[in-house]
N, C-alpha and C positions, 0 to 999 in steps of 0.2 A: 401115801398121798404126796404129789408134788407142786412146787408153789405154780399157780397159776401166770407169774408175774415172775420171770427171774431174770435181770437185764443184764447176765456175766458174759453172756454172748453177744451183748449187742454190739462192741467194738468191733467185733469177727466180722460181721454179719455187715456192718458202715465199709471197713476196709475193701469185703466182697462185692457189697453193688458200687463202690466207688472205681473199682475195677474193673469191672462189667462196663459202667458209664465211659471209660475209655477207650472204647470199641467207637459209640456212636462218634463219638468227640475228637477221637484220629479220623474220623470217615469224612467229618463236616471239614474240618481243616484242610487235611489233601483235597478234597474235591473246589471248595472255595477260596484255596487259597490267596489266588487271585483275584477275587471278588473284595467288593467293598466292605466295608464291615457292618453297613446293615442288612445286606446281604446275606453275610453268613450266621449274622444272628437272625434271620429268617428263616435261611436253613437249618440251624438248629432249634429252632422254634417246629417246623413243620416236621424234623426228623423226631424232637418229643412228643408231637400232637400221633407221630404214626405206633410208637412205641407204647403209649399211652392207651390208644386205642386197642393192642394187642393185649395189655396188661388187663382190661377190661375183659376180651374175650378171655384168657386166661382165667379169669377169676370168677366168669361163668363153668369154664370147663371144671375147675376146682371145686366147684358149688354143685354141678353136676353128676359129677364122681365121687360125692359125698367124700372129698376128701377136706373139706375145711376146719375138722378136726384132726386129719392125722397127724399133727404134731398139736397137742393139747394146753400148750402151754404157747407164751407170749416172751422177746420175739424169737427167741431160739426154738430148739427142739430137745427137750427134756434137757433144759440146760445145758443145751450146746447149739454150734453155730449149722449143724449139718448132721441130717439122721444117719450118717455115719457114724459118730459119736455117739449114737444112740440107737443103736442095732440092738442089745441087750434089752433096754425097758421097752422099745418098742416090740419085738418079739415075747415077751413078757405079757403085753397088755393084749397082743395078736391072740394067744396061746389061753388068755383069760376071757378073752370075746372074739373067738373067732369071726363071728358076723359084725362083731362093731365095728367103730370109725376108724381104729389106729392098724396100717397094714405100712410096712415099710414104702409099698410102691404111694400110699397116698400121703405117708408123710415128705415124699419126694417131690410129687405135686404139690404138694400147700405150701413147704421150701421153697423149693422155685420160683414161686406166686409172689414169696417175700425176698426172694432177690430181685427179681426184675421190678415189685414197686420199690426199693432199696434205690435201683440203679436210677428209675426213671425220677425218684426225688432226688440222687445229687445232678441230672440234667436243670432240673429246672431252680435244682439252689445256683447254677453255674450262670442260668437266662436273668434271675435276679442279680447277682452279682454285675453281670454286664449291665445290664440296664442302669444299676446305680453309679457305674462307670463310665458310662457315655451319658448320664444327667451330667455327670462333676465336668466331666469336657465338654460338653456344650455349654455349660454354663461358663465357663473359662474363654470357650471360642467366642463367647456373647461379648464377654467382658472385652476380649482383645480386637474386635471389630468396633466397638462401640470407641473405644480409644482410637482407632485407625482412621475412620468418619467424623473427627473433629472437625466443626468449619473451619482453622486455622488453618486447614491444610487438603491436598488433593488425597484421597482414599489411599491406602497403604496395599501391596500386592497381598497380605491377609485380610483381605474386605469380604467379606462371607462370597460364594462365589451366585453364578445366578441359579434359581431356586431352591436356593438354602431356605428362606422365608418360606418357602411350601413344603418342604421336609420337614420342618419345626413345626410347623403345623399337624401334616400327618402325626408328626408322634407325641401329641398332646397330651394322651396318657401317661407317656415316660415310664419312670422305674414301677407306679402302681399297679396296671394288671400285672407283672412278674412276681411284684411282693404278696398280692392278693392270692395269685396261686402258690408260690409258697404256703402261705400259711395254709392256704384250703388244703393243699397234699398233709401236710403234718395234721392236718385233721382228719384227714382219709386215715391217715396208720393208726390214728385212735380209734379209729371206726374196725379197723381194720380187726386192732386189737383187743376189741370188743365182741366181735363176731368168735372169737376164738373162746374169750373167756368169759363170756354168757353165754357157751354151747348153743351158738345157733338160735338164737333171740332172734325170731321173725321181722318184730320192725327193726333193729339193728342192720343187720342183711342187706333189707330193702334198701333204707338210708347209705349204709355202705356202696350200693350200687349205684342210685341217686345219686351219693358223690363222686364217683367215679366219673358222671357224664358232664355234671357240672365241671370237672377237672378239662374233660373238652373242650368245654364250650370256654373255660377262659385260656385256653390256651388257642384255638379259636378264632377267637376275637383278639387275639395280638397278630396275626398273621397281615392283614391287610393294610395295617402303618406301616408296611418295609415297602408297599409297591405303590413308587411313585412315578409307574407311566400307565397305568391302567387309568380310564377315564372313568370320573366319578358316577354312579349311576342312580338317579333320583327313581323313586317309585311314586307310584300315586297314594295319597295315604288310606285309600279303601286296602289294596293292594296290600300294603305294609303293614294294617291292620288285621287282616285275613293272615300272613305271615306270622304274626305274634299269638293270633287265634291258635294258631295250629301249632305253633313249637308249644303253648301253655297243656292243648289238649294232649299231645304228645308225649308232653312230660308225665300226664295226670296217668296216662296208658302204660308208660313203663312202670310206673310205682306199683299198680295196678298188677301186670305182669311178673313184676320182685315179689309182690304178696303173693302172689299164685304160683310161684318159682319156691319159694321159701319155705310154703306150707304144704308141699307137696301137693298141690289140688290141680295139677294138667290132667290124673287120668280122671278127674270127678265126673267127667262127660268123655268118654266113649267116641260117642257118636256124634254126626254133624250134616245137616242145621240144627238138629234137635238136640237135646240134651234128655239122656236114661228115655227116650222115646217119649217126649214132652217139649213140648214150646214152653212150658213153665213148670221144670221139676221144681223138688220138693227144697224147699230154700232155709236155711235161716240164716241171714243176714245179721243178726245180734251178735251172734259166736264167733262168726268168720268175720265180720269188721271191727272184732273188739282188738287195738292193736297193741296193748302193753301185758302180755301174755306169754310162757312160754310154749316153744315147736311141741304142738300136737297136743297141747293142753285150752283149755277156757278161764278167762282172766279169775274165775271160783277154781281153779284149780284139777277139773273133772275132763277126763277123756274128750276133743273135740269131737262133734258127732260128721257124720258124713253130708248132712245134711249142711250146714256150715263152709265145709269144704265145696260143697257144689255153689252154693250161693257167691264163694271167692270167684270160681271159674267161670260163672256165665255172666258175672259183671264184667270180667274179662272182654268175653266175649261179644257183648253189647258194645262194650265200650269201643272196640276195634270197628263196627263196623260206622260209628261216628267219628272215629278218627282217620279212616282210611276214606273217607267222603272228602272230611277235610284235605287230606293229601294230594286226592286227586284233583279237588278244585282249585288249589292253589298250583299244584305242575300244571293245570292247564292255562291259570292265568298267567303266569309265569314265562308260561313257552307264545307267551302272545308277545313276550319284551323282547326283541331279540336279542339282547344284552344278555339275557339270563336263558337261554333256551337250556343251554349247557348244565347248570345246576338244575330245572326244570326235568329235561330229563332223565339227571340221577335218582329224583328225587319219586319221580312215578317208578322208574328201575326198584329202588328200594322197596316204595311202598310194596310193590309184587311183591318179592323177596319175603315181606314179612308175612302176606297173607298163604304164599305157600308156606312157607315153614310154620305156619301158626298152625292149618290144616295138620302139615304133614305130624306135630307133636300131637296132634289127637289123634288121629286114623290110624298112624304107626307106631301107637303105642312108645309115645316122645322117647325118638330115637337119639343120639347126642351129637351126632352132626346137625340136626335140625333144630334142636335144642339151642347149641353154641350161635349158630348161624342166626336165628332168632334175636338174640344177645346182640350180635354183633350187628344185623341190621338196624335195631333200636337205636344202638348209636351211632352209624353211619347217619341215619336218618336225623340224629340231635346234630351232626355234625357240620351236613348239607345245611337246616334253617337256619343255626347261625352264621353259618359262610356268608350266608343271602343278606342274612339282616347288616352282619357287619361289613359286608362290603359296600352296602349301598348307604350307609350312613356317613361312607369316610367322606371327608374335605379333603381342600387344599390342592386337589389335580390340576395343573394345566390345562385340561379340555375339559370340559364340562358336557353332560350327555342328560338332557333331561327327555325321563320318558316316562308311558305311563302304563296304564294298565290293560290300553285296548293296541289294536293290532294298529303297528306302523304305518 
């Protein structure tokens, strides 16, 4: 038996994604160099939101290919930093479950999975760090303006220059959301490393995945305090409410989808509109929404029945088609702003996206490009509702755009 917890790798494994992290972080700097520096901390902000997002589909594909066990242990791989080092127990274990989880190729995938979240946490220890670095100088440039504007005297040539007061504005959050996603990432690798050594604990999974979108959305919602020539854009608050309706019910559908990912219950229903050729197969809802349980057992400890599993899948299924209503009535009202046609239309593009691939994992016997693709619309789609919200809430613009819900 080996320890489930063995952190003699974990120096390895820091050195590795902090290495990895200087790939993105040479890219942002030659390309911005010239750029201001909230600038390129937008740039880097939006180059973690894209890597972040890939770490996501990755961790579907990893989930996919049942490979979230093939390194069984936390955060190395059999006590080392690289299933190279562990070729030996891994073939070992291969050789003792041929059909089980540990196969060299999937302990290279779940590897993987743990460098690039490695990498994409020191990105954003790097966006905290600045951000508590540009608090201390701004508060410095506060101090030496505030000196320079003495009535004793005419303004000094370090007088904040003009719309510095709406820049300070814009970033009224300051170093908070970057420390707030810190910590939520070091809570992702808990999660992370929980999923590993509770073998696959269904609500774990879920919640793991859950934070992963959350990790978007705050990264997200720092994006639109760097751009200060986009005019502000007011919604109507039916509008913005409809908006907040549907990223809640949204959420509720991905959870929903992590539970029917996690428990293995996509093939429960076959077939579609119908499920096992019923508008109302055989359901038990007790079993399948009991959620502190282990993968493929019932919280008494007894084989899950199949019937359970179907009741996971067509709540699923229900629930999409309230949520894809939602979707479309908001890109509709949306593409009425013309401020917002543009996210509008991403935002019906996706909803499609998910309604094929939702199809296509049942008809085609959930194939894993449909599968991933699935994944990753989920949160393109978390991605698109907070863009909307958070852009239309900023302050502080020079121009001011109010508009509303019905057509120009």
């Amino acid at each position: 038996m080996h320890s489930l917890y063995d952190f003699s790798p974990l120096l390895r494994m820091m050195v590795f994604g902090a290495l990895l992290a200087l790939g993105p972080l040479a890219w942002v700097w030659l390309r911005q160099r010239r750029a201001s520096a909230p600038h390129r901390v937008q740039a880097l902000t939006a180059l973690t939101l894209f890597l972040t997002f890939d770490l996501v589909l990755f961790g579907a594909f990893t989930r996919l290919t049942d490979s979230g066990l093939g390194c069984p242990d936390w955060p190395g791989c059999y006590g080392n930093a690289s299933p190279v080092g562990s070729h030996v127990a891994i073939a070992a274990a291969q050789n003792a479950m041929p059909s089980g989880p540990v196969t060299l190729g999937k302990a290279w995938v779940e590897m993987i999975h743990r460098y690039l979240a490695t990498s994409v946490g020191v990105l954003i220890v790097v966006l905290a760090v600045v951000a508590w670095i540009g608090r201390v100088r701004q508060r410095a440039q506060r101090q030496a303006w505030g000196v320079a504007n003495l009535p004793s005297g005419r303004p000094k040539e370090d007088s904040p220059p003009r719309g510095a007061a709406q820049h300070a504005q814009r970033q009224a959050w300051g170093p908070f959301l970057p420390s707030l996603t810190l910590l939520w990432v070091c809570i992702q690798g808990a999660f992370g490393a929980l999923t590993v050594t509770m073998k696959l604990f269904p609500a774990i999974v879920t919640l793991h995945l859950l934070g992963g979108l959350v990790l978007l959305m705050l990264l997200c919602v720092q994006l639109p305090q760097f751009d200060n020539n986009a005019p502000t854009v007011v919604m109507a608050p039916a509008l913005r409410r409809l908006a907040w309706l549907t990223l809640v019910l949204l959420l509720l559908q991905v959870a929903l989808g992590g539970w029917v990912s996690t428990n293995y219950a996509v093939l429960a229903c076959s077939d579609f509109p119908q499920c096992q050729g019923s508008w109302w197969p055989l359901m038990d809802f007790e079993q399948g929404f009991a959620l502190w349980r282990e993968l493929g057992m019932t919280a008494g400890g007894a084989v899950i029945s199949f019937a359970a599993l179907t009741a996971i899948h067509y709540t699923h299924r229900l629930m999409a088609v309230i949520v894809l209503g939602a979707l479309a009535l908001l890109a509709w009202r949306l593409n009425r702003v013309p401020a917002l046609r543009y996210p509008a239309r991403w935002i019906a593009a996706l909803a499609a996206l998910q309604l094929i691939t939702g199809l296509s994992n049942v008809v085609l016997d959930w194939p894993l490009l449909a599968a991933v693709l699935h994944t990753g619309g989920a949160g393109a789609l978390v991605v698109a509702l907070i863009w909307v919200l958070a852009a239309t809430r900023a302050q502080g613009h020079s121009v001011q755009q109010s508009l509303s819900g019905t057509a120009a």
